[in-house]
N, C-alpha and C positions, 0 to 999 in steps of 0.2 A: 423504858429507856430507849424510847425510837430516837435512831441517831446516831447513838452514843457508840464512837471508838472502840475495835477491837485493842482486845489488851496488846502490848506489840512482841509475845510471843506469839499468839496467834497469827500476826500479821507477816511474820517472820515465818512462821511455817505454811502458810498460804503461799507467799509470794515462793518459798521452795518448790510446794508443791507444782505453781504453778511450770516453773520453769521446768523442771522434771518433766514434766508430762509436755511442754515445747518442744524438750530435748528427743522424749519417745517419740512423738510424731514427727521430727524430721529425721529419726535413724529409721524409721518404719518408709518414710516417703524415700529416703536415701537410697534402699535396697530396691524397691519397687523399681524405682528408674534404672538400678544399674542392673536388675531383671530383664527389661526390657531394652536394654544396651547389647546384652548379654546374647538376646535370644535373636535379637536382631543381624548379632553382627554373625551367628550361624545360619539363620534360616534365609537371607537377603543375600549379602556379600559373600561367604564363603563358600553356600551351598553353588552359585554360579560356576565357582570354580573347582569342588570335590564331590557335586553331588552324585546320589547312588541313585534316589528316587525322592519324590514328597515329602515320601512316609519318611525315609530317613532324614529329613532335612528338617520335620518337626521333630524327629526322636532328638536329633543334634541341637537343636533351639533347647528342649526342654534340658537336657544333660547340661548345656553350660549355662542353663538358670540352675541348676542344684547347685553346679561348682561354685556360682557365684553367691549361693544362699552359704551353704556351707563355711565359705570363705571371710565373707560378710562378718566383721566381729564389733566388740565395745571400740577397740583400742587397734591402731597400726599395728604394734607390738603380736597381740592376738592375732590378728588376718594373717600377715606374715607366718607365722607359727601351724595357722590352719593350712594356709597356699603348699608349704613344704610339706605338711601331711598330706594334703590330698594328693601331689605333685608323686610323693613318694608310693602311694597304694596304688595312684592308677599306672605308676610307671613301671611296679610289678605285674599290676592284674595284664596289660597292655602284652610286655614280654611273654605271659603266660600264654593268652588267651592269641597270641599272634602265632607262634612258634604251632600253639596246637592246632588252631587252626589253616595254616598253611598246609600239613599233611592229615588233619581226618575233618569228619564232619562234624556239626554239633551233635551232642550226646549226651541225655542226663547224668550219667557216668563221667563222662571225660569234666562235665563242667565240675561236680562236686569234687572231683579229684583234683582239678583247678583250684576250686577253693580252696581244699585242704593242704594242697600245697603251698599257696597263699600267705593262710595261716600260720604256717610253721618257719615259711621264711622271714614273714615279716617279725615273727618270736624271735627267731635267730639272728635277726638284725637289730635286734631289742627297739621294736619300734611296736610293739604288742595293741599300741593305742589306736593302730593302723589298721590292723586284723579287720576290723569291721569293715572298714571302707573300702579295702580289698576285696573281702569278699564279695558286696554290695556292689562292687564295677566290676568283678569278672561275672557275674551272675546278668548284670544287664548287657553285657557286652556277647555273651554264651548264646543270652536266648535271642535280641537281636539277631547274631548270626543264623539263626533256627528259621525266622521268620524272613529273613534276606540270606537264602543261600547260594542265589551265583554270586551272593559279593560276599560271603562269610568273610572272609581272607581281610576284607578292606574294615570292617567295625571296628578294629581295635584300633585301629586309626586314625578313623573318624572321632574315636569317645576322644582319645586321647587328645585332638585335635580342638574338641568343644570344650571339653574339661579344660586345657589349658587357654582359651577366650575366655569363660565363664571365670577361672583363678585371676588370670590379670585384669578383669575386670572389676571382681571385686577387691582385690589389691590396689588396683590405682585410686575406687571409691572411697577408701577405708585411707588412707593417702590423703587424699583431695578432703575428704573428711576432717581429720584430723589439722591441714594447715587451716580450714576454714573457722572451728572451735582456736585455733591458735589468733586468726588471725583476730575473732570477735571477742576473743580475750581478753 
């Protein structure tokens, strides 16, 4: 039967298939770019204006490509959702990791007890979902300071800084995203 017609539920589940896997490679190509928006607008423009050193200026590149990956979702509705989450753990781990570090040095001790403080508040603020990512940005921001200690005092500043380029950038992707599926709608 050379030639002959797919039956047209197969041709119906092709043509799905096909478009699904359209749709995965430009959310995949979506993120990359605003990665690359992301890490730009730290390591180029902003470090001109707050840098510490190099080193820190690629740590800060890389921190708001996580934000942005993190952030990055299916739906506006989700990115939103994620941006307050992360907005909310690095704005504890930030206070923590600020406050302790203005009067002592880093210290294996002092950061786990950061953590654990972390944890307990972000319970208590019944945001438990948060706990992780709390802990995950006092923990980079702790040993950062460890490795850059005449600027200890300034990393929490800096994350917080990249973190919040890295959220509004894949916030506005996930935006721009969404009116472009609207508008090819």
């Amino acid at each position: 039967m050379k030639g002959a017609a797919l039956p047209k539920t197969q041709e119906n589940e092709m043509t799905r298939y096909l478009s699904e896997a359209r749709h995965l490679f430009l959310e995949g190509l979506t993120v990359s770019i605003l990665c690359v928006i992301s890490y730009s607008l730290i390591t180029h423009m902003l470090a001109h204006m707050f840098s510490v050193s190099r080193d820190d200026d690629l740590l800060g590149g890389m921190w708001a490509v996580v934000a942005t990956i993190f952030v990055y979702r299916h739906s506006y509705q989700q990115s939103v959702r994620a941006a307050l989450s992360r907005v909310a753990a690095t704005s504890l781990s930030f206070i923590l990791c600020f406050i302790y570090l203005l009067f002592f040095p880093f210290n294996v001790w002092g950061m786990a007890t950061l953590i654990g403080i972390g944890a307990v508040a972000m319970s208590l603020l019944d945001r438990p979902e948060d706990v992780i990512t709390t802990g995950i940005t006092t923990a980079v921001v702790m040993v950062v300071a460890a490795i850059s200690p005449d600027h200890e005092w300034k990393q929490p500043i800096l994350r917080v800084l990249d973190t919040t380029v890295g959220v509004g950038v894949g916030v506005v992707g996930a935006w721009m995203s969404l009116k472009t599926h609207e508008f090819a709608g």
